[in-house]
C-alpha positions in Angstrom: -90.8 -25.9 -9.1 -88.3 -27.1 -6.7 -87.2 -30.7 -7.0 -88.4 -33.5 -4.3 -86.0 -33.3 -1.6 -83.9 -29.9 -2.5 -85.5 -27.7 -0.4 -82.9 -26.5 2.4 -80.3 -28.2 1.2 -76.8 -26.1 0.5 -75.3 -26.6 -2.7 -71.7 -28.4 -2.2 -69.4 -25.4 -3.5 -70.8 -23.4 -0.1 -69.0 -26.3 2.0 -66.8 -27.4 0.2 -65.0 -23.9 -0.4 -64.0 -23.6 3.4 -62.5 -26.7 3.4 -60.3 -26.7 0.9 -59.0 -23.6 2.1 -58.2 -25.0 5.7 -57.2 -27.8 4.2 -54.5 -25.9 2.7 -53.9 -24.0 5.2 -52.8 -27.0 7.6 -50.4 -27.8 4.5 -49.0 -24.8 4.3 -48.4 -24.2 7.6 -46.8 -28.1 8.2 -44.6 -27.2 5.1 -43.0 -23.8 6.5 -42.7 -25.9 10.1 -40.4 -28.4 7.9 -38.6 -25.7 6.5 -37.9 -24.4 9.6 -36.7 -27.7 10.9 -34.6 -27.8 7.6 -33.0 -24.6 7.5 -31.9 -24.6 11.6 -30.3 -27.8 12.0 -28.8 -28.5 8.2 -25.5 -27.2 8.8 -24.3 -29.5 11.8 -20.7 -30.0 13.9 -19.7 -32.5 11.8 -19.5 -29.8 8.5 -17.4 -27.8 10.5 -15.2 -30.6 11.5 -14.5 -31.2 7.8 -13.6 -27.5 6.8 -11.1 -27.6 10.4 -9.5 -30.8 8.9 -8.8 -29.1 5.6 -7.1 -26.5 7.6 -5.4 -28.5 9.7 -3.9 -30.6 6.9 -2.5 -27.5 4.5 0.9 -26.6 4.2 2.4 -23.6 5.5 2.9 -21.8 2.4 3.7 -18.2 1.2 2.4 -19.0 -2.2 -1.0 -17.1 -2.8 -3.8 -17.8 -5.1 -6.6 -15.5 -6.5 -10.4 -15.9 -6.0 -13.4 -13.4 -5.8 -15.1 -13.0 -2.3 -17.2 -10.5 -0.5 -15.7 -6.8 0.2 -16.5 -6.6 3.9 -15.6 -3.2 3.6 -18.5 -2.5 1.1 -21.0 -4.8 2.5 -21.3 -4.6 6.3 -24.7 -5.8 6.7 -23.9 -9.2 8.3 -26.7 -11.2 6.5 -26.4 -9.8 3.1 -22.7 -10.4 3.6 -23.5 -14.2 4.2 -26.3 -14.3 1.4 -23.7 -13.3 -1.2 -20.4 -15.3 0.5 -22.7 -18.3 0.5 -23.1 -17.8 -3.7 -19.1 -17.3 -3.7 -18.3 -20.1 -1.7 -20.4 -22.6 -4.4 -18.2 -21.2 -6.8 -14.7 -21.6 -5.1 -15.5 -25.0 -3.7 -16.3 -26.0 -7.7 -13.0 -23.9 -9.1 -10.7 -23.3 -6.8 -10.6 -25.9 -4.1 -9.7 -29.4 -5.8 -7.9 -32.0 -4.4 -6.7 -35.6 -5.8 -9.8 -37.7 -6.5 -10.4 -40.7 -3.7 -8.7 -38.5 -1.1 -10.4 -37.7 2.6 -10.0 -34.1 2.1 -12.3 -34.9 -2.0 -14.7 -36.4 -0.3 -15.1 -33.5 2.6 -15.0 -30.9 -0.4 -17.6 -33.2 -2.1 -19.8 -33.2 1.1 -19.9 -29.8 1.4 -20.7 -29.0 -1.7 -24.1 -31.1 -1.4 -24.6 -29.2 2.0 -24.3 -26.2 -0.3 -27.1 -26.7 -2.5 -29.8 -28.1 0.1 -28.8 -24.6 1.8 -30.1 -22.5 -1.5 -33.9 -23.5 0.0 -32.9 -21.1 3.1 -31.8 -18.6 0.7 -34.0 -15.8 -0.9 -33.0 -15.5 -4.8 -32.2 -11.1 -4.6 -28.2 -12.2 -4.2 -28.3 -12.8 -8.0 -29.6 -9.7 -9.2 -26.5 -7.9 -8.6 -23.4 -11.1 -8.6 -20.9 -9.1 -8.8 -21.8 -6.1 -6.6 -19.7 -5.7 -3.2 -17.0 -8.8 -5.0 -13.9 -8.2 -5.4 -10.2 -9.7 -6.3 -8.5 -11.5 -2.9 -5.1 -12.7 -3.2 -4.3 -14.9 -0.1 -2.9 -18.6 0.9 -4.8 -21.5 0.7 -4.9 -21.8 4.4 -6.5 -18.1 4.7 -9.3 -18.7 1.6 -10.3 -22.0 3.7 -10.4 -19.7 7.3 -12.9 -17.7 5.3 -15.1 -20.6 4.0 -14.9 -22.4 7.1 -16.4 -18.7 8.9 -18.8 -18.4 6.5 -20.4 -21.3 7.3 -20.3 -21.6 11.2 -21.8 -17.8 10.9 -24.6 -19.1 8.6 -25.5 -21.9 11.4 -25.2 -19.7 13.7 -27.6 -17.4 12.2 -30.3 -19.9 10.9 -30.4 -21.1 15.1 -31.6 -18.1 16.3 -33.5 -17.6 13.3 -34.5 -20.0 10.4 -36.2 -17.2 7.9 -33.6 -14.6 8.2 -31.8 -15.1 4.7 -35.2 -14.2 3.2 -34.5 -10.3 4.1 -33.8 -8.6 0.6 -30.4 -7.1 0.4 -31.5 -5.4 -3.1 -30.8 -1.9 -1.5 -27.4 -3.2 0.1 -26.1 -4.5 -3.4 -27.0 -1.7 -5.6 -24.9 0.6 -2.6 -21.7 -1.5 -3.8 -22.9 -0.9 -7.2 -22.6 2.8 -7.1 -19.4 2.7 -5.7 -18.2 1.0 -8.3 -18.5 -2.5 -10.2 -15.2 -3.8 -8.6 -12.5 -1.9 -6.6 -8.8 -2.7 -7.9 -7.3 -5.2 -5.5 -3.8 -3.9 -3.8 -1.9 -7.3 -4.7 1.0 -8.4 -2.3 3.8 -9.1 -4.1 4.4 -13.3 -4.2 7.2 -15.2 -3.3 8.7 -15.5 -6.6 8.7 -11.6 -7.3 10.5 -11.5 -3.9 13.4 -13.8 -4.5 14.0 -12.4 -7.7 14.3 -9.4 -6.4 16.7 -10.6 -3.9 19.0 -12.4 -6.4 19.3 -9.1 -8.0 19.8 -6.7 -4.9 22.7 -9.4 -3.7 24.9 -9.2 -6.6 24.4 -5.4 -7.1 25.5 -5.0 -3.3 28.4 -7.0 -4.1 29.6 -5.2 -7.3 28.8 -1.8 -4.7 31.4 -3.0 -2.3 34.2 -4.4 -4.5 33.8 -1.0 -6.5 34.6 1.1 -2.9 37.3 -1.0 -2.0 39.2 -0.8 -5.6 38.5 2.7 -5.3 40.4 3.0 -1.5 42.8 0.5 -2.3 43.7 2.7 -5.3 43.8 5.9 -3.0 46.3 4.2 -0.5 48.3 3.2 -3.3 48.9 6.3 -4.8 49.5 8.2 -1.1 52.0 5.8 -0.4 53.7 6.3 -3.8 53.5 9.8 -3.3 55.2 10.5 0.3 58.7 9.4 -0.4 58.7 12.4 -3.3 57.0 15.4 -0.5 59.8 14.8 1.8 61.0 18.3 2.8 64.5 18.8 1.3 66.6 22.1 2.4 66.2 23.3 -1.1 62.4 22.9 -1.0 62.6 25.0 1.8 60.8 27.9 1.3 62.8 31.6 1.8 62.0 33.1 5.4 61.5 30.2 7.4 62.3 29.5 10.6 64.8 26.5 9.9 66.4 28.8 6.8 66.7 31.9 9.2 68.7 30.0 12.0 71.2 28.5 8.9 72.1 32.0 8.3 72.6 32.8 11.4 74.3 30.4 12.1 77.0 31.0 8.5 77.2 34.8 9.9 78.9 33.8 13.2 82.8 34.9 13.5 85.0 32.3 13.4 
């Protein structure tokens, strides 16, 4: 027996089911609009501005430091390249680039860094599965390792304009490539400025010693030539029999008076 009233009337899960689910689809879909938003304009002018002052404002030096960053050689895919520079670039901003607390250049280190991790949400997590495919061992100025960051980041905004979901692309494939060549290549390292002027204070001296060594030796040749001539001096009795000059003598005795 059906209750007074019940008769055509739905239950409330056959309405209510369909609207939950639009419901959540108009979330959804305002969430990955926001992302979008995010992920496009987040790395802006005034980020590379920074990185150009840090360049501007290093010393010309010869001196070289060591850091890990992507083998472009290995990894030529330009977004996976990015995906896994962008992971690197966390690091050397937290190790390798540190300047004196308080100090413009702190602060502009300290800014990117924070523009660093609001950029992992743009970022699909397959980089970290293989961290240290396709790295390897750079040894290069301060002013070069900040040429690099700076590129890396002005190719990630460029990137994210024309499109803000392509860092989800998996680049599993790409990384396990590097991996079978080989965890890490051996880095060809330059030699530094130290190695080079002790090299030159040895190669001076040794060219020295080389020279005073030739000329004793020539000095002691001229010596002994000049101590030498007054003795070969041709004498009439060094003469030797049957020459010329001792044939015309004789002649010359054998004439009549």
């Amino acid at each position: 027996m059906t209750a007074p009233g019940a008769a055509g009337r739905c239950p409330p899960t056959t309405w209510l089911g369909p609207l939950l689910l639009l419901v959540c689809l108009l979330v959804s879909g305002t969430i990955t609009e926001g992302v979008s938003e995010h992920c496009s304009h987040m790395i802006g002018n005034g980020h590379l501005r920074f990185l150009q002052e840090l360049i501007d404002s290093q010393m010309e030096t010869s001196c070289q430091i060591a850091f890990e960053f992507v083998d472009q050689e290995q990894l030529k895919d330009p977004v996976c390249y990015l995906k896994k520079a962008f992971l690197l670039v966390q690091d050397i901003m937290e190790d390798t680039m540190r300047f004196k607390d308080n100090t413009s250049s702190a602060r502009a280190v300290g800014q990117l860094q924070e523009l660093s991790l609001r950029l992992k949400s743009c970022f699909t997590k397959d980089y970290e599965e293989h961290d240290k495919a396709c790295v390897r061992t750079f040894y290069e100025t301060p002013l070069q390792l900040l040429e690099k960051i700076k590129n890396v980041f002005n190719e990630t905004k460029n990137l994210l304009k024309k499109d803000w979901n392509i860092f989800s692309k998996n680049c599993s494939n790409n990384f396990a490539k590097c991996s079978s060549q080989g965890r890490e290549r051996q880095p060809v390292r330059s030699p530094g400025p130290q190695l080079r002027g002790f090299a030159f204070r040895l190669l001076v001296p040794g060219v020295i010693l080389v020279l005073l060594a030739v000329g004793g030796l020539l000095f002691y040749r001229r010596r002994r030539r000049n101590h030498q001539e007054p003795q070969t001096v041709d004498s009439p009795m060094e003469r030797p029999e049957g020459s010329p000059l001792t044939q015309d003598e004789d002649r010359q005795v054998e004439l009549p008076v």
